[in-house]
C-alpha atoms as one frame of an Amber mdcrd trajectory, in Angstrom:
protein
 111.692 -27.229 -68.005 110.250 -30.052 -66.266 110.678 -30.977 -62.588 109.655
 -33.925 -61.206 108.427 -33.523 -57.610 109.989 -35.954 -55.666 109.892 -36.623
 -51.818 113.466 -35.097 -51.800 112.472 -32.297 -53.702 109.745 -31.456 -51.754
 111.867 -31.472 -48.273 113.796 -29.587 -49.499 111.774 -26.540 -51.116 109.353
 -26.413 -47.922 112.816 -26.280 -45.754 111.334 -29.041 -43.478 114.280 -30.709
 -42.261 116.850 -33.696 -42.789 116.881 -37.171 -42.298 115.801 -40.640 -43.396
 112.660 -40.053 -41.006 111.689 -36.776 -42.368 111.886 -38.224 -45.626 109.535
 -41.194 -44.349 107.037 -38.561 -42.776 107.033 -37.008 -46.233 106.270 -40.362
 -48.046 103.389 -40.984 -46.128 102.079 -38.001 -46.365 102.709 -37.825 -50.233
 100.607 -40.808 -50.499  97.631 -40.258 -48.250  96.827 -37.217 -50.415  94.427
 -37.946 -53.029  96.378 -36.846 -56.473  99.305 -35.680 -55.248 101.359 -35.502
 -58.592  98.778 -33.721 -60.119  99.130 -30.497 -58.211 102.437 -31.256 -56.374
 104.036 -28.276 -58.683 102.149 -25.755 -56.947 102.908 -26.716 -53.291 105.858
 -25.013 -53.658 104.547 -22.160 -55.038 101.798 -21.437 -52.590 104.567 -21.900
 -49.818 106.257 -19.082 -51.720 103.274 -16.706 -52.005 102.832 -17.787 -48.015
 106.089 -16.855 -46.465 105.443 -12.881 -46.087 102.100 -13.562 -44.106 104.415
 -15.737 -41.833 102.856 -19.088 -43.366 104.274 -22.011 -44.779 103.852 -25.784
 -45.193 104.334 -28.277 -42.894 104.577 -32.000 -42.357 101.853 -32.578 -39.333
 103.082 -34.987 -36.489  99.100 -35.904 -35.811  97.728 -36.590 -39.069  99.541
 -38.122 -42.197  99.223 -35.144 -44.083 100.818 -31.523 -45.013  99.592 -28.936
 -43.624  99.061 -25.597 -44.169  99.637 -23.145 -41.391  99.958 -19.621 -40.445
 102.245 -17.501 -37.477 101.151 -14.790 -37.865  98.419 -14.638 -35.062  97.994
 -11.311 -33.911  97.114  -9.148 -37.454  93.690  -9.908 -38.543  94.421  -8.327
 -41.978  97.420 -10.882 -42.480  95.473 -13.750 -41.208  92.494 -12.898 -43.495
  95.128 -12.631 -46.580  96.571 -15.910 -45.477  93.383 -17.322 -45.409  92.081
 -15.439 -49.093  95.397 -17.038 -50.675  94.630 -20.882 -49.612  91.149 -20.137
 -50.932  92.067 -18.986 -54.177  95.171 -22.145 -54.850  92.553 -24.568 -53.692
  89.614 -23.557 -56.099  92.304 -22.799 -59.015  93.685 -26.447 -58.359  90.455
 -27.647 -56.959  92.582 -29.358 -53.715  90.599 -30.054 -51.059  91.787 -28.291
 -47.557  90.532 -29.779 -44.115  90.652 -26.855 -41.616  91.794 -27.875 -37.854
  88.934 -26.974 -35.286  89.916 -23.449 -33.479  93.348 -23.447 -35.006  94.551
 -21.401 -38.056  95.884 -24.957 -39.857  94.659 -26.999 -42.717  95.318 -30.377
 -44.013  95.741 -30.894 -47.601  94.061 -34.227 -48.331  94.248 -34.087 -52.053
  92.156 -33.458 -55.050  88.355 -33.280 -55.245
C-alpha cells in the first residue's frame, strides 16, 4: 500500500500539534529540505525506532527545518544509541543531518 506523505500526514504521525499554523510551520519546513518526498516515508519510521530513547521529531521554532532531538539527557548509553540510530537512517537514506552546537539536536536539511 502506498501512502502519500502529506503535510497533514506528517503532523499527525510525529504528534506535533493542531492548527492552520502548525500546518504552515510544517510546509516550510517540508520545503526547505532538499528531497523531501524521497525519504519522507522513513521520517516516521525513525520517529518510531526513537521514542524508547525518549527522542522524537520536531518542528524547530529557530530554523525552518525538522529536527531531530533527544530527552533523554542523563544516560550516556541511551544518548549514544540515540545518536548510533540517526547515524545509521542517515547513511541508509543518505539524508544529511546538521547537528546544533552543544545541544543533543539535529536539523534534517535533506538529501545529499
Amino acid at each position: 500500500m502506498h501512502i502519500d506523505i502529506t503535510p497533514e500526514v506528517i503532523v499527525t504521525q510525529l504528534d506535533l500539534g493542531h492548527g492552520e499554523a502548525t500546518l504552515e510551520q510544517t510546509k516550510t519546513a517540508i520545503n526547505n529540505t532538499k528531497d523531501f518526498d524521497k525519504f519522507s516515508k522513513h521520517i516516521i519510521s525513525l520517529n518510531d525506532k526513537l521514542k524508547h530513547m525518549q527522542g522524537y521529531i520536531a518542528l524547530s521554532n529557530s530554523a525552518p527545518y525538522f529536527k531531530i532531538k533527544c530527552d533523554n539527557i542523563e544516560s550516556d548509553e541511551i544518548l549514544k544509541e540515540f545518536i548510533d540510530e540517526l547515524n545509521h537512517w542517515s547513511d541508509k537514506y543518505d539524508v544529511e543531518l546538521k547537528k546544533v552546537d552543544n545541544k543533543d539536536v539535529y536539523y534534517i536539511l535533506g538529501k545529499n
